[in-house]
C-alpha positions in Angstrom: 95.9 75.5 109.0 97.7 78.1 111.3 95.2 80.5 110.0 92.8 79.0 113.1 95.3 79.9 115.5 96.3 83.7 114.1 92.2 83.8 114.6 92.1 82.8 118.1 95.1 85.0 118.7 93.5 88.1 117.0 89.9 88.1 118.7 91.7 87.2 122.1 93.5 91.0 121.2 90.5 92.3 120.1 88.6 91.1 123.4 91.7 92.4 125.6 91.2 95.6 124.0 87.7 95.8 124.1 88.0 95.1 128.1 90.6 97.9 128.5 88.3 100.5 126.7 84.7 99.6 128.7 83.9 98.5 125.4 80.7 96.2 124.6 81.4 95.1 121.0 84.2 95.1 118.5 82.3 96.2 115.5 85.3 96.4 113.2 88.5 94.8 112.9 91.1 96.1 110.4 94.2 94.2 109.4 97.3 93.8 107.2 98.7 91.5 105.6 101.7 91.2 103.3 102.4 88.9 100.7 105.3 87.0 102.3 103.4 86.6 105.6 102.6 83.0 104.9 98.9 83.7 105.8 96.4 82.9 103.2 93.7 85.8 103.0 90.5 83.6 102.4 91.2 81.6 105.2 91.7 83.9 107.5 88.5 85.2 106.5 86.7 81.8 106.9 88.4 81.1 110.3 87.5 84.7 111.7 83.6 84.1 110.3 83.7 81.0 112.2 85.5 81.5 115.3 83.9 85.0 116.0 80.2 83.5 117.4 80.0 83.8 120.7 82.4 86.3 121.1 82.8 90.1 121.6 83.8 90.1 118.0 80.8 88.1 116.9 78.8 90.9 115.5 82.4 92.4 113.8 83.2 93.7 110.4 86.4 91.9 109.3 88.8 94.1 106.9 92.2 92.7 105.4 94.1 94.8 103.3 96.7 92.9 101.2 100.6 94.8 101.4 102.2 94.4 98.4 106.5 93.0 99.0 107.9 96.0 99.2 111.9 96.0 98.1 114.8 98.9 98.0 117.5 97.8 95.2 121.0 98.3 97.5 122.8 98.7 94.4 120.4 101.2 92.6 118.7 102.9 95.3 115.2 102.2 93.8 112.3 101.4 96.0 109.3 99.1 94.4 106.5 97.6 95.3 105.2 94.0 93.6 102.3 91.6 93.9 104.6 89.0 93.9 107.7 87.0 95.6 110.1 88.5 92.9 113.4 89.8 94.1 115.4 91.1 91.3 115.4 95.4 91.0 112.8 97.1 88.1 115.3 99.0 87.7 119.0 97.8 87.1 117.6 93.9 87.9 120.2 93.6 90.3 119.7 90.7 92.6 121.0 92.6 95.6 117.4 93.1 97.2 116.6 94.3 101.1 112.7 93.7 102.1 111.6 96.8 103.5 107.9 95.3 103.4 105.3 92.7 103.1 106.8 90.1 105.5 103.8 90.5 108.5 100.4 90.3 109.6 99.2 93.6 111.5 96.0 94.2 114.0 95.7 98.3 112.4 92.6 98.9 114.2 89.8 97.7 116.2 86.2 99.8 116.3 84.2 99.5 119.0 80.9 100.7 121.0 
């Protein structure tokens, strides 16, 4: 499960940041995560509950928001947004699809005291 590693990665961030800002505690953490990012939500959550003890992030809210795939039809123009891996236009169904979102895994904000 890479999801253990994306963890460790994120609360050695959140700790960086922490550090840089005199901070004591994270006491949030706020992420984003698209459909295509090939990170499984509930996982992430499970790793981050476990992984967190004993850390400056141990006392730390843990927030994903889920980005839908967000397309742009090149042959139509039209810009949609879908829960799923589907590229074919709403539109005109034209399979000529750009992804203009969805593909990542983003640290949005860290709160801290």
């Amino acid at each position: 499960m890479h999801e253990y590693s994306i963890v460790q990665a994120l609360l050695n961030q959140c700790e960086e940041i922490a550090e840089q800002n005199d901070a004591s505690a994270v006491t949030k953490i706020i992420t984003k995560i698209g459909v295509l990012s090939g990170v499984e939500p509930q996982l992430l959550q499970t790793a981050f509950d476990t992984f967190k003890e004993g850390t400056i992030c141990s006392g730390a809210e843990f927030i994903i928001n889920h980005q839908k795939l967000k397309l742009e039809c090149k042959d139509c123009g039209n810009i949609f947004e879908v829960d799923e891996v589907r590229y074919y236009c709403a539109e005109c169904e034209s399979l000529r699809i750009k992804v203009l979102d969805g593909e990542d895994m983003y640290l949005m904000s860290v709160e801290m005291n």
